[in-house]
N, C-alpha and C positions, 0 to 999 in steps of 0.2 A: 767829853774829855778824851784826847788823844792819848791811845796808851804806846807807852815805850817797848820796841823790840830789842831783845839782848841777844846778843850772839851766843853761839854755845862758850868760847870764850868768856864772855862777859860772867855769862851764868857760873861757870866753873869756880872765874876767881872768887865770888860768891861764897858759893859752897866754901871756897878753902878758907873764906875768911869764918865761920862759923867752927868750922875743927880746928883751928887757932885759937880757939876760945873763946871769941864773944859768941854773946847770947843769938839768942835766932829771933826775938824780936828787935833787938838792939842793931841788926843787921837789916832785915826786913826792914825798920824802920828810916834808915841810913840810906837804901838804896830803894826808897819807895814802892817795895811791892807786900804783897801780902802774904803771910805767914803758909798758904795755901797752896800759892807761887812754889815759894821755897819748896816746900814737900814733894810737891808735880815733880820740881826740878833735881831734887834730892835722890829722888827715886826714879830717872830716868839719867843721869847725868854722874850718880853718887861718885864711881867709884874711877871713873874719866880722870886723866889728865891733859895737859890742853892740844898735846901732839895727837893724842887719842879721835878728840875732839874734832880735830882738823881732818884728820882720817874718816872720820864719818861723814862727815860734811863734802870732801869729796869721793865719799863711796856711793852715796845720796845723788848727787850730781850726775854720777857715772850712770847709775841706775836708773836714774827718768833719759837720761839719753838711750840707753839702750831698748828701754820701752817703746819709745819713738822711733826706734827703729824697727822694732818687732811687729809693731803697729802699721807703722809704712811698706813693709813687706807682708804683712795681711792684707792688706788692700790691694796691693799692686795681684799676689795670687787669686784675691776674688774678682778681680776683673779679667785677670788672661783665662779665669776658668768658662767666665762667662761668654767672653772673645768665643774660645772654642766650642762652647754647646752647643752654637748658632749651625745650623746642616745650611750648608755653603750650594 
């Protein structure tokens, strides 16, 4: 069975619909996931709004590209080191 990816969005509205007042299984049971879900999500997502959300998501973004870069500039110095150890 193919499970659904939610967006942190998705997740968020979620959560809000549970501090509005229905229940957390009545929720869980509504948007098919489990009670487990919620929690994982509750406790990484709690206190998020959805601007919040979007801000991570491209801090996230930012942050593997800059890896990528830091990573390509290690490579590029271990080879010009190597370039020069060679006695010409």
């Amino acid at each position: 069975m193919k499970q659904k990816r939610y967006t942190p969005e998705q997740i968020i509205t979620i959560l809000r619909e549970v501090d509005a007042g229905k229940g957390i299984q009545e929720v869980c049971r509504s948007n098919n996931i489990s009670p487990q879900s919620y929690h994982r999500w509750r406790k990484k997502y709690g206190r998020m709004e959805l601007r919040d959300a979007k801000r991570l998501k491209e801090l996230e973004r930012e942050n593997t590209q800059l890896k990528k870069i830091v990573a390509e500039q290690m490579l590029e110095n271990r080879v010009l080191k190597e370039v020069n150890a060679k006695k010409w």
